[in-house]
N, C-alpha and C positions, 0 to 999 in steps of 0.2 A: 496551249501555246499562247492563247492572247493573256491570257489572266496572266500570264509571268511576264509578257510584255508591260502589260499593265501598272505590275509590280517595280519593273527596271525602270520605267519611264515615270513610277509616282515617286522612286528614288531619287533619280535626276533631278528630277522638281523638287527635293528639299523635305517632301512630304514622310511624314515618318511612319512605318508600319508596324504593329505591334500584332504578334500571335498568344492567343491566349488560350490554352489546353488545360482539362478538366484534369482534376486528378482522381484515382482511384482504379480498382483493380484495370487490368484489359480486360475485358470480359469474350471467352473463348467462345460465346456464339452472340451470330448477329441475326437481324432478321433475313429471312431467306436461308438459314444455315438445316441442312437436314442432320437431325438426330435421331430418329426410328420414330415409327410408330406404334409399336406397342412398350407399355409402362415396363417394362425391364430391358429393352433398346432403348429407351430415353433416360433411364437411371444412369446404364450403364455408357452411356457417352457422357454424362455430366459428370460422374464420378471419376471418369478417365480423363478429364480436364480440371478433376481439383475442386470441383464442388461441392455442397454439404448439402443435401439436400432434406431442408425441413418438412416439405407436404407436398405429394400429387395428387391431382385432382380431374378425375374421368368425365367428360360430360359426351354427348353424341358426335359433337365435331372436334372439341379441343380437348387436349390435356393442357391444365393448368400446372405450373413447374417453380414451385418456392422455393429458392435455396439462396447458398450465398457464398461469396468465393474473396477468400482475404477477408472477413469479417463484416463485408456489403451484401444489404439482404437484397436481392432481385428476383422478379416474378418472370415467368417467363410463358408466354401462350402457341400449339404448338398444333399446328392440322393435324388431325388424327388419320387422315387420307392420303398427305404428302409426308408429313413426316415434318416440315418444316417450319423452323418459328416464325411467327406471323406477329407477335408483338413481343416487347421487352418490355420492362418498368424497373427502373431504379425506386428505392425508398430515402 
């Protein structure tokens, strides 16, 4: 509520505001999103969101998760415990 105060009151003042949004896919998981933890429950939720997945990669804690959704290649890092992505990375 204050930021939109914020916002109404930097209007009044003449101040001008500009939003400026990225473009490119949404991408259907954020960090903290659970997708399974074993490599055919993480396949199988990224595929059912429309992604192409180029390489998984097993290590003791994480699956690392290559793919790309709309023709953007994103990496994706994934607890192997929770099941949850822990990091994204655009290229």
């Amino acid at each position: 509520m204050k930021l939109l105060a914020r916002i109404r009151s930097s209007a009044a003042a003449g101040v001008g505001l500009t939003v400026v949004m990225a473009s490119g896919p949404a991408l259907a998981f954020g960090v903290g999103d659970a997708v399974g933890t074993t490599v055919s429950e993480i396949a199988e939720a990224f595929e059912d969101k429309g992604y192409e997945i180029r390489e998984i990669d097993v290590s003791s804690n994480v699956v690392e998760v290559e793919a790309s959704l709309e023709g953007k290649r994103l990496e994706f890092d994934i607890d192997r415990n929770t099941g949850s992505v822990v990091k994204v990375d655009t290229d």
